[in-house]
C-alpha positions in Angstrom: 5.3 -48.2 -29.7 6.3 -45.0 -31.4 9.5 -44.7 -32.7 10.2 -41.4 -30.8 9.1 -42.2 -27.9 11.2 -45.2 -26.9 14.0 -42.7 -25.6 11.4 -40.9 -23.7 10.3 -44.5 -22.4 13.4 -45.2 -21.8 14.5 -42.3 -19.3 10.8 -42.4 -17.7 11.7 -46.3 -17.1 15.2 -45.7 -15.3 12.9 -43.8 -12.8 11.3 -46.8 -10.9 13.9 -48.6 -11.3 16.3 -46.8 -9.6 14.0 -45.6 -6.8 13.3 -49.2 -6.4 17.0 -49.8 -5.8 17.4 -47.2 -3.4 14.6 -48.6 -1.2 14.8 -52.6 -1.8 18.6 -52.7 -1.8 18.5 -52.3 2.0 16.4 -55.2 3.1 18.9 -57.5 2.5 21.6 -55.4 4.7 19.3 -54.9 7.5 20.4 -57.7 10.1 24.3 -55.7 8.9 22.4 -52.4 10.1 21.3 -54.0 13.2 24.5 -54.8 14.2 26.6 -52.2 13.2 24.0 -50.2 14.5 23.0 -52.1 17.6 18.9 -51.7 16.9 16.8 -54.1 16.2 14.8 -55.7 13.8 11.9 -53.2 13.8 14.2 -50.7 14.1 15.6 -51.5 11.1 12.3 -52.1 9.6 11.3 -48.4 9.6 14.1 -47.5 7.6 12.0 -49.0 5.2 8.9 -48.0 6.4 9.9 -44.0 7.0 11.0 -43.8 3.9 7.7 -45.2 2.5 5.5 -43.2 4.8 6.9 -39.6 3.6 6.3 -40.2 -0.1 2.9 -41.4 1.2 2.0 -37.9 3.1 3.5 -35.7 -0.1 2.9 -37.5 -3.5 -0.9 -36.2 -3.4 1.0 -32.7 -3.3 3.3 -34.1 -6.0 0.9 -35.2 -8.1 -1.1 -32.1 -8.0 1.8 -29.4 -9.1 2.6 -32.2 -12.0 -0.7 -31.4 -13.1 0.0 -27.6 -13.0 3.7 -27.2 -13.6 4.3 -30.2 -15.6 5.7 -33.7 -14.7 9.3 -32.8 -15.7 9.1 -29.8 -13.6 8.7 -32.5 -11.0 10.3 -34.8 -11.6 14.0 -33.5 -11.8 13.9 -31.6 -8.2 12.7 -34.3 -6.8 15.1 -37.2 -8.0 17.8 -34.6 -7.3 16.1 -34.3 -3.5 16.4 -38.4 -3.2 20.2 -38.5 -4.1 20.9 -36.3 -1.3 18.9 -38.1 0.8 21.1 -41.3 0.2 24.0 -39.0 0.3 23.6 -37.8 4.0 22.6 -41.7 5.0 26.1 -42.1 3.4 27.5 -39.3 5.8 25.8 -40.4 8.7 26.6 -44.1 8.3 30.5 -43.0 9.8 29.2 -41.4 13.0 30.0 -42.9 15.7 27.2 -41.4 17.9 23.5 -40.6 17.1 24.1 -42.5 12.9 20.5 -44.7 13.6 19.0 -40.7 13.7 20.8 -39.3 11.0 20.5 -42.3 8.6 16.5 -41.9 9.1 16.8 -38.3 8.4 18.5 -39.0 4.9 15.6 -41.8 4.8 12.9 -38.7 5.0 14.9 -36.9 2.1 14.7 -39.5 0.3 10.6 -40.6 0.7 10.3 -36.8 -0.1 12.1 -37.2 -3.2 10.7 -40.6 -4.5 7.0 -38.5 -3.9 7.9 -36.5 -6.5 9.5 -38.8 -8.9 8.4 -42.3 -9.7 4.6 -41.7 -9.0 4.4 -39.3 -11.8 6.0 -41.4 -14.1 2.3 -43.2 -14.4 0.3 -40.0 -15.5 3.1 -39.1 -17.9 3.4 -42.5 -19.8 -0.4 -41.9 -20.1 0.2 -38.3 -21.5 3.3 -39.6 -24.1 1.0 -41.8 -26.1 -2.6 -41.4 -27.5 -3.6 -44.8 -28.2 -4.5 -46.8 -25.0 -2.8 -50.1 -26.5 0.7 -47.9 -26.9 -0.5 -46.7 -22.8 -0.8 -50.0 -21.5 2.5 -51.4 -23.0 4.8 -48.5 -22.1 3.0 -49.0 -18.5 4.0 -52.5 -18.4 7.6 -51.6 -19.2 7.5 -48.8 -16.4 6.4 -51.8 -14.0 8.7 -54.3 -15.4 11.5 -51.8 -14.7 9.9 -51.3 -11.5 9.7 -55.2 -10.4 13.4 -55.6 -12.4 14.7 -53.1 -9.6 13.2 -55.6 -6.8 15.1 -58.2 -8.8 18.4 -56.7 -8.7 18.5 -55.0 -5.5 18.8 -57.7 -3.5 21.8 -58.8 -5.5 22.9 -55.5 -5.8 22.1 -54.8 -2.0 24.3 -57.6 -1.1 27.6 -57.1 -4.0 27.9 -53.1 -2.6 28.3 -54.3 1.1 31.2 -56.8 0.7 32.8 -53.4 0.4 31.2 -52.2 3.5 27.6 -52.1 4.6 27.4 -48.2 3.8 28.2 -48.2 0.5 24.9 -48.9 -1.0 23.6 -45.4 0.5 26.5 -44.2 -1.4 25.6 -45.6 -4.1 21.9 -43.8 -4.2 22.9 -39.9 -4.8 25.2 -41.9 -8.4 21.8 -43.4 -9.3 19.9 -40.3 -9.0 22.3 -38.6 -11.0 22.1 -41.0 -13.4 18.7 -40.8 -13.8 18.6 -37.1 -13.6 20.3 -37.1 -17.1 18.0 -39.4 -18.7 15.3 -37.3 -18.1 16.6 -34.3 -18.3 17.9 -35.0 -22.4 15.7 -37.6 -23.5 12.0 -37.1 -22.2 10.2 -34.2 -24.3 7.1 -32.1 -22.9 3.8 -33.7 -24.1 1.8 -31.4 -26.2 -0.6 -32.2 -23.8 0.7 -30.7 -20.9 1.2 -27.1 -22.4 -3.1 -26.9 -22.1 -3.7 -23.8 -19.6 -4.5 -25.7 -15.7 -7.8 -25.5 -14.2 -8.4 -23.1 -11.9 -7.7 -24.7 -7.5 -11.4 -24.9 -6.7 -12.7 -26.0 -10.3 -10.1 -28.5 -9.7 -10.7 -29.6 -6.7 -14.3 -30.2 -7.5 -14.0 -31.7 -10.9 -11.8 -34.2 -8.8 -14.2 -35.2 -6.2 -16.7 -35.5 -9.0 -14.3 -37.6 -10.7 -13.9 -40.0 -7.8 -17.3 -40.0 -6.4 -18.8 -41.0 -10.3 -15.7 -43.6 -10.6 -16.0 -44.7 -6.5 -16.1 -48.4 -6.5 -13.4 -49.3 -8.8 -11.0 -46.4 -8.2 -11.2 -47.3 -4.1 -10.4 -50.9 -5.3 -7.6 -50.3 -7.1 -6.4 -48.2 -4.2 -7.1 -51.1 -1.9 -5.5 -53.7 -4.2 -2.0 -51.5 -5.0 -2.1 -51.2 -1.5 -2.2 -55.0 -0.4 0.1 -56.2 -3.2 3.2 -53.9 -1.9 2.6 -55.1 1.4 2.3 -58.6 0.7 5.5 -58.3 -1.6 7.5 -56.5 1.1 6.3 -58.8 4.0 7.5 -61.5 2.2 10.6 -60.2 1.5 11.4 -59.0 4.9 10.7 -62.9 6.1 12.9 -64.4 3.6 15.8 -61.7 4.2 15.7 -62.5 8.2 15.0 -66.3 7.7 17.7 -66.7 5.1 20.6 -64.7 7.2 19.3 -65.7 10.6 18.6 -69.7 10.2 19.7 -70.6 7.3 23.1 -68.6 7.7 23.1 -67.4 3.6 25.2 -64.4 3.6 26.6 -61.3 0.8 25.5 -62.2 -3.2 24.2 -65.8 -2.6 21.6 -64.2 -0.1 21.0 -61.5 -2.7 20.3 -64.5 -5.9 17.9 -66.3 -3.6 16.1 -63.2 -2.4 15.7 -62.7 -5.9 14.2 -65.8 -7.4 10.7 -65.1 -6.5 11.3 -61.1 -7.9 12.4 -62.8 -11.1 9.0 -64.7 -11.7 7.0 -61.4 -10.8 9.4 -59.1 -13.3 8.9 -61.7 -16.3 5.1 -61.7 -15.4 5.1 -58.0 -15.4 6.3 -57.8 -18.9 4.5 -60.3 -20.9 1.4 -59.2 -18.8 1.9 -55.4 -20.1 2.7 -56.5 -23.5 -0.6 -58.6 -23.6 -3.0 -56.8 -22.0 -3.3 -53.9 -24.5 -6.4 -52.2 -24.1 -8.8 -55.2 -23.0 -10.3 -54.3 -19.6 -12.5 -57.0 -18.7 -8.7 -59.4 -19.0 -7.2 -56.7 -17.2 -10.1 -57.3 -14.6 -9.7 -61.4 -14.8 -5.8 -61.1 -14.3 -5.8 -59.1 -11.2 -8.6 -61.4 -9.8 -6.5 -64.7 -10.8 -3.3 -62.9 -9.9 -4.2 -62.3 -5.8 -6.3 -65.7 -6.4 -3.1 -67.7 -7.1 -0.9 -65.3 -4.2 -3.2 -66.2 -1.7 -3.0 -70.0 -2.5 0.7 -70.1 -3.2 1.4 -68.3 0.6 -1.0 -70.0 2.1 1.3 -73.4 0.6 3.8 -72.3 2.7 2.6 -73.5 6.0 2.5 -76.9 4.2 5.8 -76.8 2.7 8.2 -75.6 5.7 11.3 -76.3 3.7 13.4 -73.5 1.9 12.8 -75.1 -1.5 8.8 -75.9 -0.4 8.7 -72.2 0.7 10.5 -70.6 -2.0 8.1 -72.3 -4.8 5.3 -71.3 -3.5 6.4 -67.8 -2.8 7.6 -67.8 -6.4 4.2 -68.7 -7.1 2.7 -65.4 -5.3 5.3 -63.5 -7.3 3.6 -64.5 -10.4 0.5 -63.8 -9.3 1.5 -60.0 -7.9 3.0 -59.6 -11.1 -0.3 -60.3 -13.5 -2.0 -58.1 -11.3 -0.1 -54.9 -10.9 0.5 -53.9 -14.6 -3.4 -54.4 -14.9 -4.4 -52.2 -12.0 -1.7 -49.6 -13.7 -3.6 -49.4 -16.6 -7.0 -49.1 -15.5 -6.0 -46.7 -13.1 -4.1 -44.1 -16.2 -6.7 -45.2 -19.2 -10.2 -44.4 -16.8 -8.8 -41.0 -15.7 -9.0 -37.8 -18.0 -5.8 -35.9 -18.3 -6.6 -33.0 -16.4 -6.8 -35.3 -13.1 -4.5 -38.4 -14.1 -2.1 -36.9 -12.3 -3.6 -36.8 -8.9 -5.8 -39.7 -8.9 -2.5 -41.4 -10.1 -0.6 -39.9 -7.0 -3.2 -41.0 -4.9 -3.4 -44.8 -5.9 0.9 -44.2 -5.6 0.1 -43.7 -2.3 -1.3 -46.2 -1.5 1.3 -48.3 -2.9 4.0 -46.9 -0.8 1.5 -47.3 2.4 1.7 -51.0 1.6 6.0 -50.5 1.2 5.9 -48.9 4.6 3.5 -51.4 6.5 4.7 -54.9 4.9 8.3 -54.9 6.5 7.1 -53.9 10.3 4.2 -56.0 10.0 6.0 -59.0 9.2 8.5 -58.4 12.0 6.0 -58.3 14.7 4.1 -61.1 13.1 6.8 -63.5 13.4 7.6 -62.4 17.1 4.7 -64.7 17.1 5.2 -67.5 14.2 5.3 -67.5 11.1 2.0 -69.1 10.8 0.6 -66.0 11.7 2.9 -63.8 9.2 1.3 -66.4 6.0 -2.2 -66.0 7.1 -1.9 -62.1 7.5 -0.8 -62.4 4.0 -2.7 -64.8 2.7 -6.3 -63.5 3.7 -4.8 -59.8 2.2 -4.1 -61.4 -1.0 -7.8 -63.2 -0.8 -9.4 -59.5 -0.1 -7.9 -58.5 -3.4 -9.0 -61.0 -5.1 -12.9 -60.4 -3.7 -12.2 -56.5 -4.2 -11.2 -57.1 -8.0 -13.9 -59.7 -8.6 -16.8 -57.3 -6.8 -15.8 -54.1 -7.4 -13.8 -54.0 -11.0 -17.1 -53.5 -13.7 -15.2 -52.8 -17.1 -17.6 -51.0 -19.1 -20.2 -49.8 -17.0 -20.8 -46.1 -17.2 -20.2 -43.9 -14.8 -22.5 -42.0 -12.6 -24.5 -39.3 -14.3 -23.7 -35.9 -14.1 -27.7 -35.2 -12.1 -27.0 -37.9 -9.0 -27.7 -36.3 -6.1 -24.4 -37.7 -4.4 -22.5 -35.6 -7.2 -25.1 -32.8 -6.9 -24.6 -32.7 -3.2 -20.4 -32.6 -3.7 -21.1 -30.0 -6.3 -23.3 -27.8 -3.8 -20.1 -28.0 -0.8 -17.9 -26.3 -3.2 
């Protein structure tokens, strides 16, 4: 890792991890919403979810101007446009009439923020460093910092309501701050970046050329972002209602269980990223193995119904998720040309977030039903990971040729 960039790294890091904060830090306060706020549990769940679908409808956009005005550029509105999001959630939280509204209008503010923040964090770790060893390490950091947030903010979550459960949206706006300094002192314009931006419709079509020569493997990694956030979220929304609700754990014990199996899939994270380097066919292996072992380890729950049974094999899927995410960052940033790393990268972002905003609701109607049904769902989405990674992930075969019809054809529409 260069020397200079490390303070660069550094800032770029705080990013996910405070947008993590300001998302996962709720789930273990939402039976306190509920009943402060007298909704219910899927109520609550789209606080969650809202949040998640607006960064899903506007990180494409996001992604696009960082490849025309810069990341920075970015970057700094946006985290600015997340803290007041959390601000008026803060507001909102003392109304006595109407606060379930308000607080999911400070939820929108935020998803429109995070859009434009921690997704372009990928494409510009890609831009800092030249070498795709140096890429894949400072990518595994920007996950680690990303899982470490799912770590702490259940602990965090849980210490910030003994005070009262508002205060953690109050506590979203400091973050942002936080991390708005960071960037805005330590992370330096790539060289990179200053190259003069295609023109809209040359764009456009180089992209589309991009995807449709790249197809299979860039729609997998889509597919398999997409199914690891919502496995990882499912889960957590089980264990935060099972642990309050029948097991009556409460505050910062709730929070350090909560985060047990988030602490396997951090540490994965980071010796994964630091491992992996530039070898794509192990990158390939680890994300099979990774959803391979998930979908074993949650499918061990339904034989192991107690908490310690349950939270071993859920610790289990953690480790998995983790091998598998830092890989499917990399492939994503090191098999996409500059020019376009920044939307493809906002794309497979988005399809991250869609798994954010349909793990919690999902798992709340599921176990309406049981929770065998909830550890099958999940289960047999891990298991189509693992077949999409295995089938679909061809390290080192060359992409379609510049004469296929199929790209001829896209070529001719525009």
């Amino acid at each position: 890792m260069q020397a200079g960039h490390k303070g660069d790294l550094f800032a770029l890091a705080s990013i996910p991890l405070i947008m993590t904060l300001g998302n996962s830090m709720l789930i273990p306060i939402l039976p306190a919403i509920e009943k402060h706020l007298n909704v219910s549990g899927l109520q609550s769940s789209m606080l969650i979810t809202v949040y998640s679908v607006m960064a899903i409808l506007f990180i494409p956009v996001a992604g696009y101007l960082s490849d025309r005005a810069g990341r920075k550029a970015v970057i700094l509105p946006c985290l600015a446009l997340a803290g007041a999001g959390g601000a008026l959630c803060g507001f909102a939280s003392g109304f006595h009439s109407n606060a379930y509204g308000w607080i999911l209008a400070g939820r929108i503010l935020q998803g429109l923020g995070a859009a434009g923040a921690m997704p372009i964090v990928i494409p510009l770790v890609g831009d800092l460093y030249r070498e795709k060893e140096q890429v894949s390490a400072g990518l595994g950091i920007v996950e680690t910092a990303n899982t470490f947030g799912k770590v702490l903010s259940p602990i965090v979550g849980s210490a910030l309501a003994l005070w009262a459960w508002s205060v953690p949206f109050w506590s979203i706006p400091v973050f942002c701050a936080i991390s708005i300094l960071l960037v805005a002192f330590l992370v330096r314009k790539p060289k990179r970046e200053q190259e003069k931006p295609l023109p809209f419709k040359t764009f456009i079509r180089s992209t589309f050329r991009l995807y449709l020569s790249k197809v299979r493997w860039i729609t997998a990694l889509f597919a398999i972002g997409g199914i690891g956030m919502f496995v990882l979220f499912g889960t957590l929304f089980y264990l935060s209602e099972t642990l309050e609700n029948e097991h009556h754990l409460k505050g910062i014990l709730k929070g350090c269980v909560l985060a047990i199996p988030l602490t396997f899939l951090c540490l994965t994270s980071f010796i994964v990223g630091k491992c992996i380097g530039e070898r794509k066919k192990l990158m390939k292996w680890l994300i099979t193995f990774g959803f391979f072992l998930a979908a074993a380890a949650i499918a061990g729950c339904l034989a192991f119904p107690s908490v310690v049974g349950r939270m071993a094999c859920l610790s289990a899927a953690g480790i998995g998720i983790g091998a598998a995410l830092p890989c499917s960052d990399a492939l994503i940033t090191e098999g996409i040309e500059k020019e376009q790393r920044g939307t493809i990268g906002s794309l497979y972002s988005s399809m991250r977030f869609l798994g954010v905003a349909a793990g919690p609701p999902a798992a709340s109607l599921l176990m309406r039903g049981s929770t065998s049904a909830l550890f099958w769902t999940l289960a047999i989405a891990s298991a189509a990971s693992c077949l999409a990674a295995l089938l679909a992930i061809r390290p080192g075969r060359k992409p379609e040729p510049e004469s296929s019809p199929r790209l001829q054809r896209v070529q001719d529409l525009w």
